[in-house]
C-alpha positions as CSV (number, residue, x, y, z in Angstrom):
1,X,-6.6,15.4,-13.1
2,X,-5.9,11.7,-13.9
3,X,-8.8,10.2,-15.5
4,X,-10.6,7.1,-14.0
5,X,-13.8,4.8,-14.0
6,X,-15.6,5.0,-10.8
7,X,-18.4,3.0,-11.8
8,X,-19.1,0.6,-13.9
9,X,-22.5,-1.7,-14.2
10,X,-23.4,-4.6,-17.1
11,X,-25.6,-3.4,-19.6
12,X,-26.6,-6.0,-22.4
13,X,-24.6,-7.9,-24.7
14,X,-20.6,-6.7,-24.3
15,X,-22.1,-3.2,-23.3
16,X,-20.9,-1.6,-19.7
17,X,-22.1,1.6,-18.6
18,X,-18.9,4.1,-17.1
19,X,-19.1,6.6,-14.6
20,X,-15.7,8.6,-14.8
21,X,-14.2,11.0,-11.8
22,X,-15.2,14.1,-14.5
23,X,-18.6,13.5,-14.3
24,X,-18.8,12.0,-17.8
25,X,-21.7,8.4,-17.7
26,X,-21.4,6.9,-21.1
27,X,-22.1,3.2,-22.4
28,X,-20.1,1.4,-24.5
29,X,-19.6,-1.9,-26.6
30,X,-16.4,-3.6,-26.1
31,X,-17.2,-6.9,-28.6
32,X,-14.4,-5.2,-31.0
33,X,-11.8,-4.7,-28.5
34,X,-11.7,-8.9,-27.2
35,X,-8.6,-9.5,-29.2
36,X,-5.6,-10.7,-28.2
37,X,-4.8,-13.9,-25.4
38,X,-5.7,-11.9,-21.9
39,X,-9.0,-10.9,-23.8
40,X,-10.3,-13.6,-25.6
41,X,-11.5,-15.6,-22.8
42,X,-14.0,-12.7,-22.2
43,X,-15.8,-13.6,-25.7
44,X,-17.4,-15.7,-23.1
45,X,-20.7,-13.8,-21.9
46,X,-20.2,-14.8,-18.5
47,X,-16.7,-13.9,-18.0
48,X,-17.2,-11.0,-19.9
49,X,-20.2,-10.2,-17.5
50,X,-17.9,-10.6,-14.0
51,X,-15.9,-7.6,-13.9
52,X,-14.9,-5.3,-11.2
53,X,-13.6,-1.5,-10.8
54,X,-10.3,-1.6,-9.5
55,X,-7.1,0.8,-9.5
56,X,-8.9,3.5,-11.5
57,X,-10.6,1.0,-14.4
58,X,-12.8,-2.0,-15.3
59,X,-11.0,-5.3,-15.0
60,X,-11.8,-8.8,-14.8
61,X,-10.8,-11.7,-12.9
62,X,-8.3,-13.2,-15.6
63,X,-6.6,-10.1,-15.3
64,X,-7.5,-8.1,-18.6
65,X,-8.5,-4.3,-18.2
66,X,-8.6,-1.5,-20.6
67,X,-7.0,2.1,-19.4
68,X,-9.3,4.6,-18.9
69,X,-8.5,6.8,-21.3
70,X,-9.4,3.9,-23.7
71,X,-12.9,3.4,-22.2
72,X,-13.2,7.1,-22.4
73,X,-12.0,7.5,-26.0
74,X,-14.8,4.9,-27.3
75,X,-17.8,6.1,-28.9
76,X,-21.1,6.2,-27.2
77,X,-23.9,3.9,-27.8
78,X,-27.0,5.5,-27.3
């Protein structure tokens, strides 16, 4: 089974809550992973904050995403 984000909702700060297709809900902090040109525009809270799921992951309207093993792979916040 190909893993993917089926959900995904703002949490706080650069915090998103995933659902993934294996029944896995985790939330996690992507503030350390905003480096680079397509993702340093999302430093900006309200860019950061306007995000879709689409084609199996989270991505923004600039065009930045993550792969979803990526998401997957990041620790947990509690």
């Amino acid at each position: 089974m190909f893993l993917e984000v089926v959900k995904a909702e703002y949490v706080s700060g650069y915090r998103i809550k995933l659902w993934f297709n294996n029944q896995v809900t985790k939330v996690v902090d992507l503030q350390s992973s905003l480096h680079g040109r397509i993702f340093e525009p999302l430093n900006d809270i309200a860019k950061f904050k306007d995000f879709t799921v689409k084609f199996n992951t989270v991505e923004w309207k600039n065009g930045a995403d993550f792969a979803p093993e990526y998401l997957y792979a990041l620790p947990a916040i509690i």
